[in-house]
C-alpha positions as CSV (number, residue, x, y, z in Angstrom):
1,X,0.0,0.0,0.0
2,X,1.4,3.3,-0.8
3,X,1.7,5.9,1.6
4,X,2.8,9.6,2.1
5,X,4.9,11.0,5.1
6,X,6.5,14.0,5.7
7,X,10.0,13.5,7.6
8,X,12.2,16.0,8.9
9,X,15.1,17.5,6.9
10,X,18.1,15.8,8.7
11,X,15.9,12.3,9.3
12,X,15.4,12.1,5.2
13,X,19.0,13.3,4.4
14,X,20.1,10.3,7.2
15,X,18.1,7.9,5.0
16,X,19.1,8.8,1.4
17,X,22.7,8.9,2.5
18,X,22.8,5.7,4.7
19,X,20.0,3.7,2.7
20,X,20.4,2.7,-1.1
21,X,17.5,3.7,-3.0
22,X,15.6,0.6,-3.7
23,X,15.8,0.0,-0.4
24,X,14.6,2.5,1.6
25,X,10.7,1.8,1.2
26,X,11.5,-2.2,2.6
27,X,13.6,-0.1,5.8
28,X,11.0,2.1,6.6
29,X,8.4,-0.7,6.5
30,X,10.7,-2.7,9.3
31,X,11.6,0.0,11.2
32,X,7.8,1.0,11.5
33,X,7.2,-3.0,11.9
34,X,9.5,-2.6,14.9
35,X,8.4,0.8,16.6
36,X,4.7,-1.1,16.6
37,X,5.8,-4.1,18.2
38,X,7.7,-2.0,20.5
39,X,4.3,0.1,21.5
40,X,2.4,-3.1,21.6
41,X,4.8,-4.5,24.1
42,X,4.4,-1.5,25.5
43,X,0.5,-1.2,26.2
44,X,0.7,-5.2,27.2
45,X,3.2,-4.7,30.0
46,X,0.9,-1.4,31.2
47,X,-2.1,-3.6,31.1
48,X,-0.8,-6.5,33.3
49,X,1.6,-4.3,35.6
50,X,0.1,-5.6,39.1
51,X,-1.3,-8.3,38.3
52,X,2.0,-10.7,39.6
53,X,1.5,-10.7,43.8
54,X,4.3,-12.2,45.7
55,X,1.7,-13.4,48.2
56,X,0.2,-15.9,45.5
57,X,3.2,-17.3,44.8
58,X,5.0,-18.9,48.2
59,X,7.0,-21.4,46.4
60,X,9.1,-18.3,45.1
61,X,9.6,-16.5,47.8
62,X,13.2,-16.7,48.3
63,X,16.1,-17.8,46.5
64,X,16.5,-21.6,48.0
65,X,12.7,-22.0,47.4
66,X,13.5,-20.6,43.6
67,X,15.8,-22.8,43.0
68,X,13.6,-25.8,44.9
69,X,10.8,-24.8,42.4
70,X,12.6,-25.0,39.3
71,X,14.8,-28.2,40.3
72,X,11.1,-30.4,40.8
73,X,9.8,-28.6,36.8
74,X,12.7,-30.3,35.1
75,X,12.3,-33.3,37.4
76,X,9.5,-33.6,36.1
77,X,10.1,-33.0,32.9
78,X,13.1,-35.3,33.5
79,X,15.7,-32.4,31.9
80,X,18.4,-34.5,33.7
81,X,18.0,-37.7,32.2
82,X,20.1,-38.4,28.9
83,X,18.0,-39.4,25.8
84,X,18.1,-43.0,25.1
85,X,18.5,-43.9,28.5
C-alpha cells in the first residue's frame, strides 16, 4: 500500500545517505514493523503491571525455594535424564 509521510530535513538526508534507494521503502516498512511491536509490548506490559503478587506465589519467595521450584519442573520434565537412557 502506498503511503505519504513527511520527515524532517536531517531524518530524510540520514536515510538517502545511509539507505540505497531501492531500499529504503523495505527499511521504513521494518523500522515501522519494529516501533509497533515495541508500542504493543508496551501497552501489554501497562495492562498486566500488578497483576503478579508475591503473596500468590509462596513457592518463590526466596532464593532456596526458587531454585527448589525449578529443580522439581525439570524433574518432572526429566531435563536430567540423557535421551536414550
Amino acid at each position: 500500500m502506498r503511503v505519504n509521510v513527511l520527515l524532517p530535513a536531517d531524518v530524510a538526508r540520514a536515510l538517502r545517505d545511509l539507505v540505497p534507494p531501492r531500499q529504503r521503502a523495505r527499511f521504513i516498512a521494518e523500522a515501522v514493523e519494529r516501533e509497533l511491536r515495541r508500542i504493543q509490548v508496551e501497552a501489554a506490559l501497562e495492562a498486566s503491571a500488578g497483576a503478579w503478587q508475591d503473596a500468590d506465589h509462596p513457592e518463590l519467595a526466596d532464593g532456596p525455594a526458587i531454585d527448589r521450584w525449578i529443580a522439581e519442573g525439570r524433574a518432572r520434565l526429566e531435563w536430567d535424564r540423557a535421551e536414550g537412557v
